[in-house]
FIKOLZA-1660 file (N, C-alpha, C; in steps of 0.1 Angstrom, whole numbers, plus 5000, padded with zeros to 4 digits):
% residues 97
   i   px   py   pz ch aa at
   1 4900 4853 5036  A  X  N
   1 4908 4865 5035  A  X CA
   1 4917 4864 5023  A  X  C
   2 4917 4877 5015  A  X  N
   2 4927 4881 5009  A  X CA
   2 4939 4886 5005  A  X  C
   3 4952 4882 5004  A  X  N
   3 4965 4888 5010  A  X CA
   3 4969 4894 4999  A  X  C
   4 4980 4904 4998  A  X  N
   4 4984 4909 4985  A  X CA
   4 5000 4912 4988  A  X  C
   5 5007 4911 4985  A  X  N
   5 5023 4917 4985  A  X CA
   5 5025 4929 4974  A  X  C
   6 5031 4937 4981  A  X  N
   6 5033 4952 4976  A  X CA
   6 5040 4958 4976  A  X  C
   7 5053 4951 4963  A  X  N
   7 5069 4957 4966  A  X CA
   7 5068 4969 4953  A  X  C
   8 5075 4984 4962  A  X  N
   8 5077 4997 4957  A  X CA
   8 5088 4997 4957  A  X  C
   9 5095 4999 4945  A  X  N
   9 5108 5013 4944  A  X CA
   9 5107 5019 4942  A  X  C
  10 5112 5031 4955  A  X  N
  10 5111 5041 4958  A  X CA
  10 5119 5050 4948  A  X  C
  11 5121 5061 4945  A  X  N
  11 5131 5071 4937  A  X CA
  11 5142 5074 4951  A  X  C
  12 5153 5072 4947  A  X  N
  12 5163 5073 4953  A  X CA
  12 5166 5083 4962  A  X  C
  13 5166 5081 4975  A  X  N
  13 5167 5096 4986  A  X CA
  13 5156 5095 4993  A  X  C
  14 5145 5089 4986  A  X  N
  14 5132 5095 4991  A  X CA
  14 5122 5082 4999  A  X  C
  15 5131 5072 5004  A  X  N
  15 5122 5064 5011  A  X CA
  15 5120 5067 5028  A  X  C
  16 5126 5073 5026  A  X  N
  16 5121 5077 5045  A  X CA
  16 5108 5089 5044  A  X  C
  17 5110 5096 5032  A  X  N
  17 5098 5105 5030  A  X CA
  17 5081 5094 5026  A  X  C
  18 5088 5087 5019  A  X  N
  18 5076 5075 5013  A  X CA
  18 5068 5073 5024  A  X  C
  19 5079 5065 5033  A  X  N
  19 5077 5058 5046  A  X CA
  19 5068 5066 5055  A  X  C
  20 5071 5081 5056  A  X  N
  20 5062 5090 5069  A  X CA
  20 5049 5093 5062  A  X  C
  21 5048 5095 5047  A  X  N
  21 5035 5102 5038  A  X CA
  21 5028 5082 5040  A  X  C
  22 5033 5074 5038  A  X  N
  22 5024 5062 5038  A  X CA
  22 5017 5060 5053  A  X  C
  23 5032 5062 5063  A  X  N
  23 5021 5058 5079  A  X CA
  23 5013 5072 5080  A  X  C
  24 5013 5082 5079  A  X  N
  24 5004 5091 5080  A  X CA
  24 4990 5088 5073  A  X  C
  25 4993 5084 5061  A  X  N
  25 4980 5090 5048  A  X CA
  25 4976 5076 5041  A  X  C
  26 4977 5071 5037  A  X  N
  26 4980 5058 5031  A  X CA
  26 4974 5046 5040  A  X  C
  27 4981 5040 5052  A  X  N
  27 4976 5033 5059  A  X CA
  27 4964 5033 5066  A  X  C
  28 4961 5048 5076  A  X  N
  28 4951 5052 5079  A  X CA
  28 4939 5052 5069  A  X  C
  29 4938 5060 5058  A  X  N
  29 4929 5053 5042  A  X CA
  29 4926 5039 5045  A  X  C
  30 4936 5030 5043  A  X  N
  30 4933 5019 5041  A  X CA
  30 4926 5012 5047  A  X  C
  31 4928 5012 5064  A  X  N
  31 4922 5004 5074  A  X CA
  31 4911 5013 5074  A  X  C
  32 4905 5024 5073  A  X  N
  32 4893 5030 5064  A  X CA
  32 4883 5023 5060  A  X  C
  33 4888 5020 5047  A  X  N
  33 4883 5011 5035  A  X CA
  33 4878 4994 5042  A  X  C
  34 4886 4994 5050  A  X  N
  34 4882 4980 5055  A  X CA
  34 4896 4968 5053  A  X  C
  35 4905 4977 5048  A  X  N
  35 4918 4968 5049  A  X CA
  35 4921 4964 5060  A  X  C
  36 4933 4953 5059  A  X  N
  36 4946 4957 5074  A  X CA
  36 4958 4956 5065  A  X  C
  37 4967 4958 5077  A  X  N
  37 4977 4958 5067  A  X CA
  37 4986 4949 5079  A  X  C
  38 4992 4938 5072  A  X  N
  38 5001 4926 5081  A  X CA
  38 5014 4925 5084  A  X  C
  39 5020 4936 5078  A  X  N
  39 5033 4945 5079  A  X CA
  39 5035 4953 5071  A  X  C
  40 5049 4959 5073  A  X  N
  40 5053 4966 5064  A  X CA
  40 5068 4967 5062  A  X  C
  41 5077 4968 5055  A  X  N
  41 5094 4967 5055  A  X CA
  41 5099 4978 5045  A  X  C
  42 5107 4981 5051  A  X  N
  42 5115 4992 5041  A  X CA
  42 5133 4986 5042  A  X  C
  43 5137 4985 5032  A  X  N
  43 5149 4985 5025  A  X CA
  43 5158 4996 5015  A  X  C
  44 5166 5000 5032  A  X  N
  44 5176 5013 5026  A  X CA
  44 5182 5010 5009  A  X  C
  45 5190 4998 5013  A  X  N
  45 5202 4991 5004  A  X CA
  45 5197 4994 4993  A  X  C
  46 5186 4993 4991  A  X  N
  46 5178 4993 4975  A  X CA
  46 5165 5002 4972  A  X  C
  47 5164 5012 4983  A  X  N
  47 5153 5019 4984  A  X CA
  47 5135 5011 4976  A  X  C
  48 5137 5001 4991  A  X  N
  48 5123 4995 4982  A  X CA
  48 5116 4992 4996  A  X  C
  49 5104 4995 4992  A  X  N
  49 5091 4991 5001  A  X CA
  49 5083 4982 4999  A  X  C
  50 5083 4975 5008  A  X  N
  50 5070 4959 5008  A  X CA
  50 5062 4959 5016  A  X  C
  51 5050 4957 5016  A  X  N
  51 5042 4957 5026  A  X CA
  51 5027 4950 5022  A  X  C
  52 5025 4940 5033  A  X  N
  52 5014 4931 5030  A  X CA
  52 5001 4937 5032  A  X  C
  53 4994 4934 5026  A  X  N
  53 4974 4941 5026  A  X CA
  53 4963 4930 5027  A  X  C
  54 4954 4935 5036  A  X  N
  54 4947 4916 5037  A  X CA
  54 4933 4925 5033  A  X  C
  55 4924 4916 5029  A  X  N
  55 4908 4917 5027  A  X CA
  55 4901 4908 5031  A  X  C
  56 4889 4909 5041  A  X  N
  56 4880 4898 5042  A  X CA
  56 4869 4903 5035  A  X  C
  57 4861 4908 5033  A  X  N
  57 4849 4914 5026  A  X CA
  57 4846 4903 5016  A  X  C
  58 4835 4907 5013  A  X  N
  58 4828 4897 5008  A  X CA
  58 4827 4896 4993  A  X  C
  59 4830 4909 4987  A  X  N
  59 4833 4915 4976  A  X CA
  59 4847 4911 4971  A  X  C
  60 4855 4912 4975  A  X  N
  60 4865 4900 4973  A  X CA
  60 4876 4920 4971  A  X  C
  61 4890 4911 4971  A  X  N
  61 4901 4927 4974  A  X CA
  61 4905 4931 4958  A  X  C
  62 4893 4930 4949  A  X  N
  62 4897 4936 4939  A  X CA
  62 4885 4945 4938  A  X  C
  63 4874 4942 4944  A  X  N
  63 4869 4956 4940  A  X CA
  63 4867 4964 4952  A  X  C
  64 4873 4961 4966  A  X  N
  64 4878 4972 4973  A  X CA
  64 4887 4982 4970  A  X  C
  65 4898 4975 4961  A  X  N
  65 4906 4985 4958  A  X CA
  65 4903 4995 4945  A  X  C
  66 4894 4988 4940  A  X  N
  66 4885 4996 4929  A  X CA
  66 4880 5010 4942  A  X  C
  67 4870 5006 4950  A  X  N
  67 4862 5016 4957  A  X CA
  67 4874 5026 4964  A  X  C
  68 4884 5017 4967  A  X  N
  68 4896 5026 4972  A  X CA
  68 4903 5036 4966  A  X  C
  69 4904 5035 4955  A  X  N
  69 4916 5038 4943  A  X CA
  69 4906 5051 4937  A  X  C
  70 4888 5048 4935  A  X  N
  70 4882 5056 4930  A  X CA
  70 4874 5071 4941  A  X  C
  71 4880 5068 4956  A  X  N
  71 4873 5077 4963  A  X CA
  71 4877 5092 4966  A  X  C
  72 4872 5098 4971  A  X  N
  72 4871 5109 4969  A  X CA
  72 4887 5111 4982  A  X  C
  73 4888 5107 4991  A  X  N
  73 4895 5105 5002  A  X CA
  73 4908 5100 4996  A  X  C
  74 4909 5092 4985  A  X  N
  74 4925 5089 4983  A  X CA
  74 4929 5101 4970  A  X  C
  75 4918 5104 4961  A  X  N
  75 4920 5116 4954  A  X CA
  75 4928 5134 4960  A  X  C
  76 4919 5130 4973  A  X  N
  76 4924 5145 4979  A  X CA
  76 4938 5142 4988  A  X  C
  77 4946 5132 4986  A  X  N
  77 4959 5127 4992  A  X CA
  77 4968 5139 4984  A  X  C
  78 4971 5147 4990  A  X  N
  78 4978 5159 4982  A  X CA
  78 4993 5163 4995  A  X  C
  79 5005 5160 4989  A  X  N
  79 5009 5153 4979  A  X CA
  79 5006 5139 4980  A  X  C
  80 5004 5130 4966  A  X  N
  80 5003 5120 4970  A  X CA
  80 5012 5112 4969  A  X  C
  81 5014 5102 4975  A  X  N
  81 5030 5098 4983  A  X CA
  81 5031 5089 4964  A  X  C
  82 5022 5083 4957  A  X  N
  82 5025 5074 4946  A  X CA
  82 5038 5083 4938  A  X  C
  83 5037 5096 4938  A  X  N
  83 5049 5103 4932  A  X CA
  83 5062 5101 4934  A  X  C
  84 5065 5094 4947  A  X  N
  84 5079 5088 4951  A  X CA
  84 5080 5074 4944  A  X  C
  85 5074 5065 4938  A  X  N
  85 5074 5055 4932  A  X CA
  85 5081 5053 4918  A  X  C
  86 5087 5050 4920  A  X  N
  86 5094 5043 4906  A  X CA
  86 5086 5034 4898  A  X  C
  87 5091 5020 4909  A  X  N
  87 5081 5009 4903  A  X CA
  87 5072 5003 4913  A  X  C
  88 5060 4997 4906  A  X  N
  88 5055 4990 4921  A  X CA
  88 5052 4975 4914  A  X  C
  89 5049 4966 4927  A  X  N
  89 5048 4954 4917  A  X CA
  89 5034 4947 4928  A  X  C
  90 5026 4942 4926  A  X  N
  90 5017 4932 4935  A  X CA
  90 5015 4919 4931  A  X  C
  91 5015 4910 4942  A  X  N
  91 5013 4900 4941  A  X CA
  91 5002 4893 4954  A  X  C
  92 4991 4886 4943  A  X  N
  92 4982 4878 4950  A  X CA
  92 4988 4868 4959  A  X  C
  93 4987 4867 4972  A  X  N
  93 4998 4855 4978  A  X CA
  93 4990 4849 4991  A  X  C
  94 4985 4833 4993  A  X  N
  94 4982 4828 5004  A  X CA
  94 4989 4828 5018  A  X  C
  95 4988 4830 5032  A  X  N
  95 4996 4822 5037  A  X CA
  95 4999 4807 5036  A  X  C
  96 5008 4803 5043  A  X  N
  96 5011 4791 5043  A  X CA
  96 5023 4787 5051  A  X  C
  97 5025 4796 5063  A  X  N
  97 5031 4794 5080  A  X CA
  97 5021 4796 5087  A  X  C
% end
């Protein structure tokens, strides 16, 4: 399995909007695709969103998110929630608890 960390700053005001456009559109997509997702956390203080993404596929979670990123189903995401983003950052990461 492959794990990913997925910290967003949000644009200021707008993380409770992020938050409802991601569990609606975004997450459902995802587990779609063949993702999971192993949480998720939102932070008012600093309007930032983290949330872990796993892949077991065999193809390995870089070119799911190729197939993901290129589908017709994340294209027709209208609005799509990435417009609340400021910054995003990922990181490849094992467990290890």
């Amino acid at each position: 399995m492959e794990t990913q960390v997925r910290i967003y700053r949000v644009r200021e005001g707008e993380l409770d909007r992020f938050v409802d456009e991601w569990r609606a559109h975004v997450r459902p997509l995802r587990e779609r695709f063949g993702f999971r997702v192993l949480g998720a956390w939102a932070s008012e203080a600093d309007d930032r969103f983290v949330w872990v993404l796993a892949y077991e596929g065999e193809d390995g979670l870089a070119a799911a998110n190729a197939r993901y990123y290129a589908s017709e189903e994340r294209a027709a995401l209208d609005p799509d929630p990435a417009r609340l983003l400021e910054v995003t950052e990922q990181l490849s990461a094992r467990p290890v608890a």
